[in-house]
C-alpha positions in Angstrom: 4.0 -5.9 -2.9 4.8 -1.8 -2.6 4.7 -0.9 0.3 2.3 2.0 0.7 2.2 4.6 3.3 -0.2 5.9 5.0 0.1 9.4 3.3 0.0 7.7 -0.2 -3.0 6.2 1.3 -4.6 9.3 2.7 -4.0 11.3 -0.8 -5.6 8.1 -2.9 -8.8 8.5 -0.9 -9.2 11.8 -1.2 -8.0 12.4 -4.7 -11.0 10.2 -4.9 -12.9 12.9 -2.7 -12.1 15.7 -4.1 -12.9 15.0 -8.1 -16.2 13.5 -6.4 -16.9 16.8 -4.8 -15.8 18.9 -7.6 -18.0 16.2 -9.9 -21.2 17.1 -7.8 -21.1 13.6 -6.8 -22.6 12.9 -2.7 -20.2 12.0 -0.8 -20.0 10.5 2.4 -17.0 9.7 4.6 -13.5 9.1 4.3 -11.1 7.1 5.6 -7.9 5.0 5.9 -7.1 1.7 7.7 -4.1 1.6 10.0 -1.7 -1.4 8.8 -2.3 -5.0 11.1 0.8 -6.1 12.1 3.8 -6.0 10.0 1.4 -5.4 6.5 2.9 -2.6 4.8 -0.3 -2.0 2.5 -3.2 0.1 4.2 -6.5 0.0 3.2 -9.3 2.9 2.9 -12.2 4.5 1.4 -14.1 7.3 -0.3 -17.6 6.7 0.2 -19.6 8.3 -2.6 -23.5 8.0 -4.2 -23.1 7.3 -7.4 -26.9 8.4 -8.1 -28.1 10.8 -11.0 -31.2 10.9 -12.8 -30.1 9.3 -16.8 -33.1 10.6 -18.6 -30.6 10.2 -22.2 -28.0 8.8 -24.0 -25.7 12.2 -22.9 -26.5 11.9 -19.8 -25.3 8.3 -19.3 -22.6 9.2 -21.2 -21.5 12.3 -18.9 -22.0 9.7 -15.9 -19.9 7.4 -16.9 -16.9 10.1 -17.2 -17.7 11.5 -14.4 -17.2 8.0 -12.5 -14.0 7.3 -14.5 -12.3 10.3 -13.3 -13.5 10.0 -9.7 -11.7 6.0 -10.0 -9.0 7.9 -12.3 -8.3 10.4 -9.1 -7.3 8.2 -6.2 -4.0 7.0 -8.4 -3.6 10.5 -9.5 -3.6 12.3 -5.8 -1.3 9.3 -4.9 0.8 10.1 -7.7 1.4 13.7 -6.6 5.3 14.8 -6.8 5.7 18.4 -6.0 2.1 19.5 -6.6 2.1 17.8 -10.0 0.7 14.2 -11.1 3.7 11.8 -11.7 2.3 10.5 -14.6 4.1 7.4 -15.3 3.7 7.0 -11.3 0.0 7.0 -11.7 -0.3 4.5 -15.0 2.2 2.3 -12.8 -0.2 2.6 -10.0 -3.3 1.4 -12.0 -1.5 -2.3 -12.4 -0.6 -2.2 -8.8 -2.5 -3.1 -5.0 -3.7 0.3 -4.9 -5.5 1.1 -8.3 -6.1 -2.5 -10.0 -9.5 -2.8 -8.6 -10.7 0.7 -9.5 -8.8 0.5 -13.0 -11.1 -2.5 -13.2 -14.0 -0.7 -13.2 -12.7 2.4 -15.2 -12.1 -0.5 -17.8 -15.8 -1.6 -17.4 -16.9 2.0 -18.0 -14.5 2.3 -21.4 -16.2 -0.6 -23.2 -19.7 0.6 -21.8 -18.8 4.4 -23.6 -17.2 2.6 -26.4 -20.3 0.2 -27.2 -22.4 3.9 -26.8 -20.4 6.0 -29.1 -18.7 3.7 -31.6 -21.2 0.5 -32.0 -21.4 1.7 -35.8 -17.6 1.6 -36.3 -15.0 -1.6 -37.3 -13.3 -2.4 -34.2 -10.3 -1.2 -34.5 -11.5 2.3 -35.7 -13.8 2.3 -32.0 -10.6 1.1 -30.2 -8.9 4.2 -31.6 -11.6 6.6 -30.8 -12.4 5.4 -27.8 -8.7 5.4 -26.6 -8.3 9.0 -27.8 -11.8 9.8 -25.8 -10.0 7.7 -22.8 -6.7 9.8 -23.0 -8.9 12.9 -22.4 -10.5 12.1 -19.7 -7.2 10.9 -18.2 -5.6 14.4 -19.0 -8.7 16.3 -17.6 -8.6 14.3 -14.4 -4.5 14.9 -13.7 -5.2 18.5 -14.3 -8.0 18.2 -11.5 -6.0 16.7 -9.4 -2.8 18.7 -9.7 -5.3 21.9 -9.5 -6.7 20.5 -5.5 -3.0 19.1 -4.5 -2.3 21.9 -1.7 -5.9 20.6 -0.5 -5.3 17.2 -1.0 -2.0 17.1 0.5 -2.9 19.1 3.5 -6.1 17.4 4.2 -4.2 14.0 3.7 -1.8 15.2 6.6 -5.6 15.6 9.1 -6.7 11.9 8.0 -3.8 10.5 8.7 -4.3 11.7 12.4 -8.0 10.7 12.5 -7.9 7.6 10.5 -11.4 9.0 9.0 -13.5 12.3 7.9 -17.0 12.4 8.1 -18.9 14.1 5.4 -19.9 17.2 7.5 -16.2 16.8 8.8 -14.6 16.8 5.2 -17.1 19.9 4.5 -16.0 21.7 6.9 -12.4 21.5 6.8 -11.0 25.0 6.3 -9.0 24.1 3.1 -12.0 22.5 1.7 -14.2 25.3 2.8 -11.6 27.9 1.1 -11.9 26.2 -1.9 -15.3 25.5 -2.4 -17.0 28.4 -0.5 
């Protein structure tokens, strides 16, 4: 296993955070889990309500994206060299301890979209759409994420000392406040 720092930690979470936030998701707190022992991985969170009234077909549709590129995010911010998403870094990341499980779910949300969109097409033509439709969203999130990295890096550097950010605490942090006034 990778061993993952506490700052790769803090930046997962709140790449996960920010795109929430940005996403008009509610999000609660934040938080990372100090190692046990000699463990090198460290755990964390980015609590977040994943409710919306779906009164359509678009709607679901615009949910489920939205949710991919909140799970897309926290590989993303983690991924961060210089300001800018590494993005072989991040696709590496999706196979490893810290984005398998939410890949997992991104990969729910695919074939859910897919089965939407492209029920009427032969399978490989929906496989190639939907990858195209997948490759977007990737590209939208990475530019999400590279355009909060000053916040997400600085705000990583205040979690890491606090171990966690309440909502009310994450709102009011002045780089999040400068940036979403």
């Amino acid at each position: 296993m990778a061993a993952v720092s506490g700052l790769d930690r803090a930046r997962h979470e709140l790449g996960h955070h920010f795109v929430g936030y940005h996403l008009k998701f509610e999000m609660g707190e934040v938080s990372i889990e100090p190692p046990l022992g000699n463990l090198v991985f460290i755990g964390g969170t980015s609590e977040l309500d994943t409710s919306r009234p779906i009164t359509s077909m678009p709607d679901l549709e615009k949910w489920c994206e939205d949710r991919v590129k909140v799970l897309y995010a926290g590989v993303m911010a983690q991924a961060l060299k210089s300001g800018v998403v590494d993005n072989q870094a991040a696709i590496d990341l999706t196979q490893g301890v810290s984005g398998n499980v939410d890949y997992k779910m991104v990969s729910q949300l695919l074939n859910l979209l897919r089965n939407i969109r492209y029920n009427d097409r032969p399978p490989a033509d929906a496989e190639s759409a939907m990858q195209a439709d997948e490759n977007k969203l990737w590209k939208d999130t990475s530019d999400l994420v590279t355009s909060y990295a000053p916040e997400i890096e600085g705000v990583a550097i205040d979690l890491l000392k606090t171990l966690k950010l309440t909502r009310q605490q994450f709102e009011m942090h002045p780089l999040v406040k400068a940036r979403f006034p």
